[in-house]
C-alpha positions, 0 to 999 in steps of 0.5 A: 283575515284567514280562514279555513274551512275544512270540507267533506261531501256534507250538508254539514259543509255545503251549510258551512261554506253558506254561512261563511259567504253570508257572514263574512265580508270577502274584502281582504278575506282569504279563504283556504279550503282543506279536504283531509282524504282517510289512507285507510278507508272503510268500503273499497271495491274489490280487485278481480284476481285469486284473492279478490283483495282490496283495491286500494289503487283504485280506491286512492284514485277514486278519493282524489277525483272526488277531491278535486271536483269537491274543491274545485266546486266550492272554490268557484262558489266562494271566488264567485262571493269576491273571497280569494280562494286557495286550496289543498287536499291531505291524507292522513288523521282528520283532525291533527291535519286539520288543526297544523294547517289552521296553525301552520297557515295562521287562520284566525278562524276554521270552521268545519 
């Protein structure tokens, strides 16, 4: 079975990824883990300079340190349970990403 499980730096998926190892027998079991970072986030720090701008440089770099920790945390937890475990961070719209990877990877179950 295929399975996606969509995570951010929530309860909500730290509960999700729980359930999944407590439901779910890893034998023959695939697991993708998918982290969707906005392009155009709401808080950013600012940039010292004469127009004191947005840092976005920083703000990019900063979303995919914290992506591949997140991942790379999960990861372990789930390959610890016996699940084999790929995964993948994306930019864009949540959910449209969210919905062509369970297509395009042929999931038969995601969860958020």
């Amino acid at each position: 079975m295929r399975i996606l499980i969509a995570i951010d730096h929530s309860e909500a998926s730290d509960v999700v990824v729980s359930e999944v190892i407590g439901q779910v027998k890893p034998a023959r079991t695939e697991v993708k883990l998918l982290h969707v970072v906005d392009p155009f986030p709401g808080t950013q720090p600012k940039k010292m300079g004469p127009q004191n701008s947005p840092d976005f440089v920083a703000t990019r770099k900063h979303q995919q340190a914290f992506a591949e920790k997140l991942l790379t945390c999960v990861a372990e937890r789930l390959q610890a349970a016996g699940f084999s475990v790929n995964s993948s961070i994306q930019e864009g719209d949540v959910r449209a990403l969210i919905r062509e990877e369970a297509q395009a990877w042929r999931a038969a179950l995601y969860v958020l």
